[in-house]
C-alpha positions as CSV (number, residue, x, y, z in Angstrom):
1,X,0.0,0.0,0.0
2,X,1.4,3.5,-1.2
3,X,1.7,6.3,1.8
4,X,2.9,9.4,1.7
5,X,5.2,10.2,4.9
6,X,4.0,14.1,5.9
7,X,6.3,16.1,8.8
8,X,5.4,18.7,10.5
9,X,7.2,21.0,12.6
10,X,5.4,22.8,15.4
11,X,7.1,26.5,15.2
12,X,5.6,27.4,18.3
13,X,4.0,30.8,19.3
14,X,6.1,33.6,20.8
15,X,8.3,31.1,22.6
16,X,7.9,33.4,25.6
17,X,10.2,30.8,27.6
18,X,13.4,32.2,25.3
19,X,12.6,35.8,25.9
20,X,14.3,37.7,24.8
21,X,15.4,35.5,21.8
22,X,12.5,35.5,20.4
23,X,12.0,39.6,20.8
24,X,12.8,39.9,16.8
25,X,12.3,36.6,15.5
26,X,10.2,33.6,15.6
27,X,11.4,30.0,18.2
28,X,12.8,28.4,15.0
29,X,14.7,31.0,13.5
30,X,17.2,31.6,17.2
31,X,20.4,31.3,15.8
32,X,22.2,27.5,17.3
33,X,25.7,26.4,17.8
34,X,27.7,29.3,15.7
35,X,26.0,28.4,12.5
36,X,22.4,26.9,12.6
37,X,19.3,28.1,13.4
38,X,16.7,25.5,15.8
39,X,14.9,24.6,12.9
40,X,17.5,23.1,11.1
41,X,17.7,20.2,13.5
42,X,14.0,18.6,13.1
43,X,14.6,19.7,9.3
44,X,17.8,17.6,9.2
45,X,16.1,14.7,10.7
46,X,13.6,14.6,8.5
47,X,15.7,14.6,5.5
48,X,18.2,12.4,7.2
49,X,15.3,9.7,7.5
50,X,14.2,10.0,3.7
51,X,11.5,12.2,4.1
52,X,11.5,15.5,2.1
53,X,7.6,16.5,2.5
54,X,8.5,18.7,5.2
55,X,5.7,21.4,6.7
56,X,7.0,24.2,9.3
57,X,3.7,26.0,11.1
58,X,5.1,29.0,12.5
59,X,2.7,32.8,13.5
60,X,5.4,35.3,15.1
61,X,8.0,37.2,13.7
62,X,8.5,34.9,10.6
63,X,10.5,37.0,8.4
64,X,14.3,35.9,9.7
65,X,13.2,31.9,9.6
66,X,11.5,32.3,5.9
67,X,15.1,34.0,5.0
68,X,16.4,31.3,6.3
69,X,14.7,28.3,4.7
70,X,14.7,29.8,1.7
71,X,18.9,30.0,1.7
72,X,18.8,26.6,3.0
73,X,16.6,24.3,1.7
74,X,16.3,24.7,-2.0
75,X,15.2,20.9,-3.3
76,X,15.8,19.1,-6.7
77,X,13.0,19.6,-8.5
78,X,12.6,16.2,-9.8
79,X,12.4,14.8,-6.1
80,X,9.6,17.0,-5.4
81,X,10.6,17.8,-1.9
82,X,10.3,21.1,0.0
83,X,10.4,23.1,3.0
84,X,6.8,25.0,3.3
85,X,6.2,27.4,6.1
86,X,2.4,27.6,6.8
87,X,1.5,30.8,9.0
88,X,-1.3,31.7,10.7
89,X,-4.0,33.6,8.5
90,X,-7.2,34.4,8.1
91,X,-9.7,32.7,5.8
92,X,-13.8,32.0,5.9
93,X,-13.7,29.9,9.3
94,X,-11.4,32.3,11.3
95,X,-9.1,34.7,11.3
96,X,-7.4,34.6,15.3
97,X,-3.6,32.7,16.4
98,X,-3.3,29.2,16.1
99,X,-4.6,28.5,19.8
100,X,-1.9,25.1,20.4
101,X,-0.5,22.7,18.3
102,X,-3.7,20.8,17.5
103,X,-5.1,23.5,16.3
104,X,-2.3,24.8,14.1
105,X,-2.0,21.3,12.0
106,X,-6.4,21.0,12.4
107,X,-6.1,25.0,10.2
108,X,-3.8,23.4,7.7
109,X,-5.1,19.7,7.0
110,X,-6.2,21.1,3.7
111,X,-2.7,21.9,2.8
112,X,-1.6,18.6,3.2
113,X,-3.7,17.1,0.9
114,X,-3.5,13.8,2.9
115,X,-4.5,10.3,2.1
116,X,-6.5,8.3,4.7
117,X,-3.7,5.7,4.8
118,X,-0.9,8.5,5.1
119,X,1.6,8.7,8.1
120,X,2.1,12.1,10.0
121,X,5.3,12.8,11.9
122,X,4.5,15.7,14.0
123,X,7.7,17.3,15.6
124,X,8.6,19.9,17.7
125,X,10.8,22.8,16.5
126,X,12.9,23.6,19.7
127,X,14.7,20.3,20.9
128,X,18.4,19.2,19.9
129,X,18.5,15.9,19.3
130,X,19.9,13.4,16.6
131,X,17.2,10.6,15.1
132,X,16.2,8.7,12.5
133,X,12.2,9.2,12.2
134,X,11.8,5.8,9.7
135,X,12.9,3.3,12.4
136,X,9.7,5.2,14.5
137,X,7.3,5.0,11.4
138,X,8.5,1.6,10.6
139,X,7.8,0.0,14.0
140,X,4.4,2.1,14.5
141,X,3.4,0.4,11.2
142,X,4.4,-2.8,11.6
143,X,2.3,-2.8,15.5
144,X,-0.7,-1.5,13.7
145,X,-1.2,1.6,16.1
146,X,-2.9,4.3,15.1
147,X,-0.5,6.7,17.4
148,X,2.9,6.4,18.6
149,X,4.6,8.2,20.8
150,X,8.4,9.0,21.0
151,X,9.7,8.8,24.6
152,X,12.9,9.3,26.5
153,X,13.5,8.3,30.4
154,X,13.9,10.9,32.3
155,X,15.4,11.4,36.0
156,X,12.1,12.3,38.2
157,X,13.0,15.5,39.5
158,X,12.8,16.6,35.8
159,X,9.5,15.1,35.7
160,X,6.9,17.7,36.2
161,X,7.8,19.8,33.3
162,X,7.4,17.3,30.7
163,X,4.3,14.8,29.5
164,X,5.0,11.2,31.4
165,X,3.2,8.0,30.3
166,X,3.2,4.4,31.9
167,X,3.3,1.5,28.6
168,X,1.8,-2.1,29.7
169,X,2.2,-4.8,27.3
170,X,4.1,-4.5,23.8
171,X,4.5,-0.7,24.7
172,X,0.5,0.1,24.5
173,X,0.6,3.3,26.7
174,X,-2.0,2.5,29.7
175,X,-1.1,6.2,30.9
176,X,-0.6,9.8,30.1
177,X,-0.4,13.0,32.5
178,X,0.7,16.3,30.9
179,X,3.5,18.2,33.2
180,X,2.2,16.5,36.7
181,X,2.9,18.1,39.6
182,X,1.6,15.8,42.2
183,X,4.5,13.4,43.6
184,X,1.7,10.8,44.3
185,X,1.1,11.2,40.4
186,X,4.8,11.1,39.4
187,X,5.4,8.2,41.6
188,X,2.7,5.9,39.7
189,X,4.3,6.7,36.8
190,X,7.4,5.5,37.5
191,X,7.8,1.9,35.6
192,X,9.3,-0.8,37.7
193,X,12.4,-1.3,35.1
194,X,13.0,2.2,35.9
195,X,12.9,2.1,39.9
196,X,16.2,2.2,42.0
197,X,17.0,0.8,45.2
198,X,16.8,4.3,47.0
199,X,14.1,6.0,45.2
200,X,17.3,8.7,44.5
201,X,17.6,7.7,40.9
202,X,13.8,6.5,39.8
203,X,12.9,7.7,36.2
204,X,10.0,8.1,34.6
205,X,9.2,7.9,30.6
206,X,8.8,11.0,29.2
207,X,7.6,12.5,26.0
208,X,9.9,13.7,23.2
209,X,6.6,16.1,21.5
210,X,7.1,13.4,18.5
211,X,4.3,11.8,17.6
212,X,3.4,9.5,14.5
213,X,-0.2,9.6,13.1
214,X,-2.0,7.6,11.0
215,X,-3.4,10.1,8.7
216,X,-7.5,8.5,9.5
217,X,-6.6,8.5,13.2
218,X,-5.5,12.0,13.4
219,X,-8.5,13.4,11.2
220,X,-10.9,11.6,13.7
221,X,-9.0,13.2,16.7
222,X,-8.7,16.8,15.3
223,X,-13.0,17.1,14.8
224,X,-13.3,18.4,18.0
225,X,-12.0,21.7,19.1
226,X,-8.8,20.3,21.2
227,X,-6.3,22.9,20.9
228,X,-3.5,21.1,21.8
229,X,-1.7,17.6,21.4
230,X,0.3,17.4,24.5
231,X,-2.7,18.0,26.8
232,X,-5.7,16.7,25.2
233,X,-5.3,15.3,21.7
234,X,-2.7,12.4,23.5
235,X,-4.2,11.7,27.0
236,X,-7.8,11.8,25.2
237,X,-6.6,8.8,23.1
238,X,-5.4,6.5,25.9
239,X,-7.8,3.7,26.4
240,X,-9.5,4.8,22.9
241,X,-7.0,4.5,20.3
242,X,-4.2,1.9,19.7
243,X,-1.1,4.1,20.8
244,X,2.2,3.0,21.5
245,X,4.9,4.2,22.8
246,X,9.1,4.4,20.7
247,X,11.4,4.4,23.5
248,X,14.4,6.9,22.4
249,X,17.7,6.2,24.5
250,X,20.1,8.8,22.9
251,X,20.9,12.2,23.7
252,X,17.9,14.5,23.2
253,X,17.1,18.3,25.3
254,X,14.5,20.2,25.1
255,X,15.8,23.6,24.5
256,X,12.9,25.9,24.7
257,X,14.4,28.2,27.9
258,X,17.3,30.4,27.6
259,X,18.9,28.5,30.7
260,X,18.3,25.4,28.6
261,X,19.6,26.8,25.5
262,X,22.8,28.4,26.9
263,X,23.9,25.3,28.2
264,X,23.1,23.1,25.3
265,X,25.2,25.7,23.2
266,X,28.3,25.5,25.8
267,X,28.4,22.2,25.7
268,X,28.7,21.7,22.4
269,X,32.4,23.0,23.3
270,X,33.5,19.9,25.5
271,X,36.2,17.6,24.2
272,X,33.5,14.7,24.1
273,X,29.7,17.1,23.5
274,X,26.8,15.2,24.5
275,X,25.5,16.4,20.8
276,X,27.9,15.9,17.9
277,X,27.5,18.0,15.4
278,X,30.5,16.4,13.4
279,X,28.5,13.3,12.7
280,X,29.1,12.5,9.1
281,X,26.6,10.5,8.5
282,X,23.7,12.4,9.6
283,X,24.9,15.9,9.3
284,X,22.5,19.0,10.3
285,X,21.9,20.6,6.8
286,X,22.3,25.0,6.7
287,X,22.9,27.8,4.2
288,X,25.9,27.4,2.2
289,X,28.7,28.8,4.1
290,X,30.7,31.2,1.8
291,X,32.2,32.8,4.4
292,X,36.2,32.9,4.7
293,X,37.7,31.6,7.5
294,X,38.0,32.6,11.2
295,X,40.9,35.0,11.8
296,X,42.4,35.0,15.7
297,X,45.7,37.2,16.6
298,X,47.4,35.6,19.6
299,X,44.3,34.2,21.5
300,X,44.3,32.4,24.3
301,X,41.4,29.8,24.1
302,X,40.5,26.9,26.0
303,X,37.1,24.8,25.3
304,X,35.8,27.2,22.4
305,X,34.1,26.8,19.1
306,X,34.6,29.6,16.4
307,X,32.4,30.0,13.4
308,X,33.4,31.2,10.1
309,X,33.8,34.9,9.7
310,X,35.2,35.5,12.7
311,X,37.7,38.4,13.4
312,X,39.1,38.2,16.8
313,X,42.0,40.3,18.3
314,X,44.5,39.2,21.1
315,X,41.8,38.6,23.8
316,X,41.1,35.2,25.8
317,X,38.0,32.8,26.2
318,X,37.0,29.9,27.9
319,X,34.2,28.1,27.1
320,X,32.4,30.7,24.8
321,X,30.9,29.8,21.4
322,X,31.4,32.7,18.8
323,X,29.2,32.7,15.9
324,X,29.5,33.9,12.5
325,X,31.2,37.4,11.8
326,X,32.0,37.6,15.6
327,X,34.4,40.6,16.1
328,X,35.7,40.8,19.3
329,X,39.0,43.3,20.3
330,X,42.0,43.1,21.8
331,X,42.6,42.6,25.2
332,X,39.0,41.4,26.3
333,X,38.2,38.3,28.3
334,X,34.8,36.1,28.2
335,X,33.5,33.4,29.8
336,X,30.8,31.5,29.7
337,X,29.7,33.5,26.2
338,X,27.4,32.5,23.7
339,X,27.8,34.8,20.7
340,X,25.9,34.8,17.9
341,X,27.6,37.5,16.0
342,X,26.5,39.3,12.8
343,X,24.2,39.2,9.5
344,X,26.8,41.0,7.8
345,X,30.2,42.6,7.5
346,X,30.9,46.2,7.8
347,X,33.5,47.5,5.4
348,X,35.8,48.9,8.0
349,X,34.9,49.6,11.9
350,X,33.7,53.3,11.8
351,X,33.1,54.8,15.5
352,X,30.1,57.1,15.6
353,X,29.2,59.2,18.7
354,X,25.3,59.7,20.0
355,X,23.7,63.0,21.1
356,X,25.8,62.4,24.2
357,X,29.3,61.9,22.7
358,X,29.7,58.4,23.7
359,X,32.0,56.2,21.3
360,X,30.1,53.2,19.9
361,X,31.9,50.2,17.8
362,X,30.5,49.5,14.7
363,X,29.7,45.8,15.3
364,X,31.0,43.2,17.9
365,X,32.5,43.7,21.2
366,X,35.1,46.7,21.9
367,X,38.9,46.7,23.6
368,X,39.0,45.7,27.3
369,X,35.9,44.3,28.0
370,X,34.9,41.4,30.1
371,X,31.7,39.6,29.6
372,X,30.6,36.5,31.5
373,X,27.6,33.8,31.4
374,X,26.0,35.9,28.6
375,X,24.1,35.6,25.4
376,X,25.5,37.9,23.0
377,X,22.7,38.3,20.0
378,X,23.2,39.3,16.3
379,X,24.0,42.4,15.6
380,X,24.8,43.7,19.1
381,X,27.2,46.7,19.0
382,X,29.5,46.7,22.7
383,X,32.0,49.5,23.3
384,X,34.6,49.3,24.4
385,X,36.0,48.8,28.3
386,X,32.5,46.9,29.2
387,X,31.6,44.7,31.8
388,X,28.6,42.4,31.7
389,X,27.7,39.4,34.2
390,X,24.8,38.6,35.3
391,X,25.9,38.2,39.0
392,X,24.1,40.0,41.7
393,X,21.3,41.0,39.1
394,X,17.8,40.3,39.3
395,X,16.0,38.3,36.4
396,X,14.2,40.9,34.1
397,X,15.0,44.0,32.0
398,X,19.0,45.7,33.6
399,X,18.8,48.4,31.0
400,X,15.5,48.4,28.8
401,X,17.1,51.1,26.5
402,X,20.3,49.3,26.1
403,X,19.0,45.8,25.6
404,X,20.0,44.2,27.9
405,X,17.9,42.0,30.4
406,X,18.4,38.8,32.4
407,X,16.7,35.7,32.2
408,X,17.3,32.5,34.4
409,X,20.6,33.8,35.8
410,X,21.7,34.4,32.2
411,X,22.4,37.9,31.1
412,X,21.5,38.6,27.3
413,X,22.2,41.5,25.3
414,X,19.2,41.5,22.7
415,X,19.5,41.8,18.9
416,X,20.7,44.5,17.7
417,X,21.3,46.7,21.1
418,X,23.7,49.4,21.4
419,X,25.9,49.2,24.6
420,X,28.1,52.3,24.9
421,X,31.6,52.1,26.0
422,X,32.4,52.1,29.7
423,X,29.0,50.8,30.7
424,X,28.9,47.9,33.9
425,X,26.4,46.0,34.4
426,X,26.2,43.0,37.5
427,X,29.7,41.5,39.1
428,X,32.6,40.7,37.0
């Protein structure tokens, strides 16, 4: 029997959890690991697993990520794949935001134009992960289920932000609770394979936001007016529908908080990273890079990764990623940095002064300054002689009018601020 193998990738809405990453651009577009944007990973899975009918359902700030896909993912024509980013809009039977991710795929089923006996991969667009979706589609086929579910174990005191399920026989999922809370609730869902001696070190199953639909079963389960898959569409099916559960054991985060995504960045620079991005074999697909090659002038760098583009003066850095076009003068020192650097090249760095005389670099981070467990965004201009930490700062908005504002102990300087020369900010 012929089926077509549609995936689509839940963009998300204003990905308020990465505020202020998502001030100027949509959750898929944030910039990832000096060279990638999120989306490319669920793309690059996709592809990676033969399947090229790829949808992207995205509603805020869209412009960066269609840029993006557009560079990217240019398909032979005579494979008739594609990249198609479906945003929210009006039409005869509404004309508000896609209310959850339910309700984003239930606006767009006529898009798909989808077979009964069709297989849906639905995938979220903010988790960094490496995995081949056919094994998943295979086995869901080959159990007859009409759902399956991708799930990870998961120590317990990570439990309550995530969806946790309990399988029974030949991994029919008996169970589902959507981020519990209750420790009586947790408990019960803690399988007995997955119990320790103590208690210290139970897990529970957890799921990975993949899901794999037959096309008939989903069409039946999106009638209603469930707005989301996570907490309705999924526990409503258990006990209803044949749904099953794809136990995923390798490395997989979900990085939808800036805490989450600084530190899934950073540790992309250890000797052994959890995620390898060198993997051959199943690379993560981007733009064509034609940018020349990183240029550093007596560095001193220990557990760093530096993108393309890069121009970096005699400064030191220790566990920093710097993305493309980083400039960064002489004499500085970062630590803990996650740079994203620039959109573009300026022709030669060109001070300008403000109404109040202060000295601004063109782009990138002046002489003498010392940043430390920051974000920089793209496009930031820093002076020079700055100092930036988020120690002894308060989550929220430092300086509004500069653009810079801390979020779970992580101080970001936003896209495209302006910090003027000389400026402190938290303890360095």
């Amino acid at each position: 029997m012929k089926r077509t193998v549609h995936c689509v990738i839940m963009g998300g809405g204003r990905g308020t959890r990465l505020y202020p990453l998502t001030k100027l651009r949509c959750k898929p577009a944030v910039p990832l690991a000096g060279k990638y944007r999120l989306v490319d990973i669920p793309i690059s899975n996709c592809i990676n697993s033969g399947y090229n009918r790829i949808y992207l359902l995205s509603q805020f700030n869209t412009a960066s990520l269609h840029r993006h896909v557009q560079d990217a993912y240019r398909f032979d024509r005579f494979g008739k794949g594609f990249v198609e980013i479906l945003s929210a809009e009006q039409t005869e039977f509404g004309d508000d935001w896609y209310q959850g991710t339910a309700d984003a795929v239930r606006r767009n089923l006529i898009h798909f134009h989808a077979e009964p006996n069709d297989v849906f991969v639905i995938l979220s667009g903010d988790q960094l992960y490496r995995m081949n979706f056919s094994e998943m589609v295979e086995e869901h086929l080959s159990r007859g289920a009409d759902v399956t579910v991708a799930a990870k174990p998961v120590p317990v005191f990570e439990a309550s932000g995530l969806g946790l399920l309990r399988m029974g026989e030949k991994a029919k999922i008996v169970d589902f609770v959507e981020k519990p809370t209750d420790p009586e609730v947790i408990a019960r869902l803690v399988p007995p394979e997955l119990k320790s001696n103590d208690g210290s070190g139970d897990q529970c199953l957890a799921s990975m936001g993949i899901y794999v639909f037959n096309a008939e079963a989903m069409f039946e389960a999106l009638k209603g007016d469930a707005a989301d898959f996570g907490k309705e569409i999924i526990p409503s099916l258990v006990g209803d529908k044949d749904i099953r559960s794809h136990v995923f054991e390798g490395y997989w985060e979900d990085i939808g908080t800036v805490r989450a995504f600084f530190e899934a960045n950073l540790q992309l620079t250890d000797e052994v990273p959890s995620f390898d991005f060198y993997d051959e074999e199943y690379p993560i697909y981007n733009y064509p890079d034609i940018l020349p090659t990183a240029k550093l002038n007596q560095c001193e760098v220990s557990h760093t990764a530096i993108a393309s583009g890069c121009m970096v003066g005699r400064s030191s850095f220790r566990r920093c990623m710097l993305g493309v076009r980083s400039v960064v003068g002489n004499e500085c020192r970062f630590s803990n940095v996650v740079m994203m650097g620039a959109d573009y090249f300026y022709s030669q760095e060109n001070p300008s002064d403000d109404t109040d005389g202060e000295k601004y670099v063109s782009v990138g981070v002046g002489d003498r300054s010392v940043i430390e467990d920051s974000i920089i965004d793209k496009n930031a201009k820093i002076g020079a002689d700055v100092s930036l930490s988020p120690a002894g700062i308060e989550d929220g908005w430092s300086d509004e009018k500069l653009g810079i504002y801390v979020r779970d102990g992580i101080l970001v300087v936003v896209k495209n601020s302006v910090v003027p020369a000389g400026t402190k900010i938290g303890s360095v």
